[in-house]
C-alpha positions in Angstrom: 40.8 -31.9 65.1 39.5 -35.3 63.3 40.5 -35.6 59.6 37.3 -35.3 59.0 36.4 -32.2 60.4 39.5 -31.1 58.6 38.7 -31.9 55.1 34.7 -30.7 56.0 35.9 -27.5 57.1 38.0 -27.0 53.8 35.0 -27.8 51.3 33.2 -25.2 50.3 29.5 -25.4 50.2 27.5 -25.6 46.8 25.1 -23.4 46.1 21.8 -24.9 45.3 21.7 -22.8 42.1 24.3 -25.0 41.0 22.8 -28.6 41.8 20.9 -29.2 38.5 24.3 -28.1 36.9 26.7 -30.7 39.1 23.8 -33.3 38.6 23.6 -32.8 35.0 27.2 -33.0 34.6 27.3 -36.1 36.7 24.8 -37.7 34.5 26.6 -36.9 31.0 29.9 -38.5 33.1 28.0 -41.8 33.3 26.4 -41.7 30.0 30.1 -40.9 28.2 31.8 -43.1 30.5 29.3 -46.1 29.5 30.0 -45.4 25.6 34.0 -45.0 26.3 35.4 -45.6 29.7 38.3 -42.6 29.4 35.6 -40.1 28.8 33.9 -41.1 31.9 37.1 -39.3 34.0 37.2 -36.2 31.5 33.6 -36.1 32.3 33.9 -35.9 35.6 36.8 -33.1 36.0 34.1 -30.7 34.3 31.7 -32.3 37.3 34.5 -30.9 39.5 34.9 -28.0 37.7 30.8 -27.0 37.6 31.0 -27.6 41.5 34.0 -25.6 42.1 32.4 -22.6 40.2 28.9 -22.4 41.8 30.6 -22.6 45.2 29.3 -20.2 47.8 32.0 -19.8 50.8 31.2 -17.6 53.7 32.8 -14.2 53.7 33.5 -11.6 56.7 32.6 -8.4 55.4 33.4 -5.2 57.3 30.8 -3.3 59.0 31.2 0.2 58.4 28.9 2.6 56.7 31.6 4.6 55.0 32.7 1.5 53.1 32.1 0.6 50.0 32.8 -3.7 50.0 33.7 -5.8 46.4 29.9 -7.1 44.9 32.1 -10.0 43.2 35.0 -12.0 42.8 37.2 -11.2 40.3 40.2 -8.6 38.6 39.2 -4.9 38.9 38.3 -4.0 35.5 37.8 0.0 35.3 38.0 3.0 37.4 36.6 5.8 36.0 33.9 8.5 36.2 30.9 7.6 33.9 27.1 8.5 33.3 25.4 5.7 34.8 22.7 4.1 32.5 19.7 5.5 32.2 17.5 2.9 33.5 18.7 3.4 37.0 17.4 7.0 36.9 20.7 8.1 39.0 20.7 11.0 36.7 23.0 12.3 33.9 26.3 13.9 35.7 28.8 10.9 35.7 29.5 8.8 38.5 32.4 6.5 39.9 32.2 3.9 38.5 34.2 0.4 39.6 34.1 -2.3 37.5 34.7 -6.3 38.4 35.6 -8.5 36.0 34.3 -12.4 37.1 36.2 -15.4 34.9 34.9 -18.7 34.7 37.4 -19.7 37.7 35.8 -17.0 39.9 33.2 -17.8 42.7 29.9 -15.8 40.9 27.7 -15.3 44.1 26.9 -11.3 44.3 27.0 -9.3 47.4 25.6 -6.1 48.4 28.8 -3.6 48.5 26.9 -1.4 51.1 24.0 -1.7 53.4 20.8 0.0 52.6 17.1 -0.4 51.0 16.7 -1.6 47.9 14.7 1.6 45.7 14.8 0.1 42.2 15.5 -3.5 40.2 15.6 -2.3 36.4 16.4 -6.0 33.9 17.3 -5.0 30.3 18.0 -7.7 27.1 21.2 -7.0 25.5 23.8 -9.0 24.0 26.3 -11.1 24.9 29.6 -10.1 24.4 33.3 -9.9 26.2 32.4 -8.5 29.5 35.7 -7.3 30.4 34.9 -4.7 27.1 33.9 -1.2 28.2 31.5 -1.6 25.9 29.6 -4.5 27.3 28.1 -1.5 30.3 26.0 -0.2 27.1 25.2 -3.5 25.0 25.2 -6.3 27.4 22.3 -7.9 29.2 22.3 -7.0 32.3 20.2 -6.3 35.7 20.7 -3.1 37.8 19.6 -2.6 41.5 19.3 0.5 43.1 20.2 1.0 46.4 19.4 3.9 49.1 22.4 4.2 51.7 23.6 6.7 54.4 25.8 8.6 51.7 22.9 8.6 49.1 21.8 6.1 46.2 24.0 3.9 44.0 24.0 1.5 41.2 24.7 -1.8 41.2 25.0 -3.7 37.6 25.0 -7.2 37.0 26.3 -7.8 33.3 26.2 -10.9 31.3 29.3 -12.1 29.4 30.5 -13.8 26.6 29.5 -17.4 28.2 26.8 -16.1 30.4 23.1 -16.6 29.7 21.7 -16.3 32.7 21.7 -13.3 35.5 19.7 -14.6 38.5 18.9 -11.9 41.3 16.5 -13.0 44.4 16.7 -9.5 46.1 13.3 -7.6 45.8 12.3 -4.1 46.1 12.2 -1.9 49.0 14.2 -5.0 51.2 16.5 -4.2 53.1 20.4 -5.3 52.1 23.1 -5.8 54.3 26.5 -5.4 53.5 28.0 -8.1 51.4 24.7 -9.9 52.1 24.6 -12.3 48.6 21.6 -11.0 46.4 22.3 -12.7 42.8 24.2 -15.3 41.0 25.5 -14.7 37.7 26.4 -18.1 35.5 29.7 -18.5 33.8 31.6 -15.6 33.3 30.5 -12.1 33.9 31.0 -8.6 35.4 29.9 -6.3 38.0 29.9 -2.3 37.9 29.4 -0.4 41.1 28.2 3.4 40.4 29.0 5.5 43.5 28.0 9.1 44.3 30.3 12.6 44.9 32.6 11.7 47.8 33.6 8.3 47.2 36.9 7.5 46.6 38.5 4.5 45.0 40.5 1.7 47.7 41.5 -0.3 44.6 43.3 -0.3 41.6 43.4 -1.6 38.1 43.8 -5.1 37.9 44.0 -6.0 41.3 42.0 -9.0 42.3 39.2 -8.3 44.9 36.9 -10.8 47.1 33.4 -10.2 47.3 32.2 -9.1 49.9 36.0 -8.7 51.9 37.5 -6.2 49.8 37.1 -2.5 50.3 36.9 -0.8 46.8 36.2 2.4 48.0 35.4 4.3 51.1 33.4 7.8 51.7 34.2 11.0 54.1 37.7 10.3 53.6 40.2 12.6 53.5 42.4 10.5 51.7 42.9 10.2 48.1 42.8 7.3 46.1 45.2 4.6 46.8 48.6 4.1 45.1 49.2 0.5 44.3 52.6 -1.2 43.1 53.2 -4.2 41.4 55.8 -6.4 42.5 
């Protein structure tokens, strides 16, 4: 293989959310670098950086009904059974619920964590704080889809953070969602919360780091139980 089919296989593509930000960057680089040549180079490892974080890298996803696949990047958060919120009309028993935590390091594409139809897309204002808070699920801005699958509906949350401003989704009612198909972009730090019905059971555990749309977080009509992790 050519060297440069080497280094073109190992770039990861941008996605075009993220040009106006790498452009803009690039353009403050100049401008600094043409008032004070040094600030030029710090400008441009933030130009680096802005690339590296809207990057968008292909993922194989398993196909398998009874899977429940990672919706985002990131540290698993919270495992716990929870009432889901009220605008997703999921009803008032709690649910699982699985949490992501997304840094500012972390690739912020979203992907679908099951395949199914899309029922609902409920947006509510909120605030912005730390997302990797519990209480950020209640207070936080944030964007909820819906989803009909073969082991009945979930919830999938996007949630601002305390640098986010901006939850972008470009799924739409009733379509169709494969698994880890990419439906939203979240910008600059952020979480996910997956809200799962009776049967599911957890494939993850607190604090380990999961890969959207790769890593199984949970799996129904199992008989196992959830998974015992150790830290070495």
């Amino acid at each position: 293989m050519s060297l440069f089919n080497t280094v073109r296989n190992t770039i990861v593509p941008v996605h075009k959310e993220g040009y106006p930000f790498v452009a803009a960057f690039f353009v403050a680089s100049l401008i600094l670098g043409w008032i004070f040549k040094p600030l030029f180079w710090i400008g441009m490892i933030f130009t680096l950086w802005c690339a590296y974080f809207f990057r968008d890298p292909e993922r194989v996803t398993p196909q398998d009904d009874d899977l429940v696949i990672s919706p985002a990047d990131g540290k698993v958060s919270a495992i716990q059974m929870v009432t889901p919120p009220a605008e997703l009309n999921l009803g008032s028993e709690p649910m699982l619920r699985i949490s992501v935590f997304m840094n500012v390091f972390n690739c912020h594409v979203n992907r679908a964590p099951m395949r199914g139809r899309i029922v609902s897309i409920n947006y509510r204002s909120g605030s912005f704080v730390n997302a990797e808070l519990d209480k950020a699920s209640e207070d936080n801005e944030r964007n909820g889809l819906v989803i009909e699958t073969r082991h009945g509906q979930i919830g999938v949350v996007q949630i601002a953070g305390l640098v986010a401003r901006r939850i972008l989704c470009w799924a739409n009612p009733n379509e169709p969602l494969d698994a880890g198909e990419r439906f939203g972009l979240i910008r600059f730090g952020s979480r996910l919360d997956v809200f799962l019905p009776a049967g599911a059971a957890p494939r993850v555990s607190l604090g380990q780091v999961a890969i959207a749309g790769e890593t199984v977080i949970a799996e129904f009509a199992s008989a196992k139980g959830p998974v015992i992790s150790r830290r070495s």
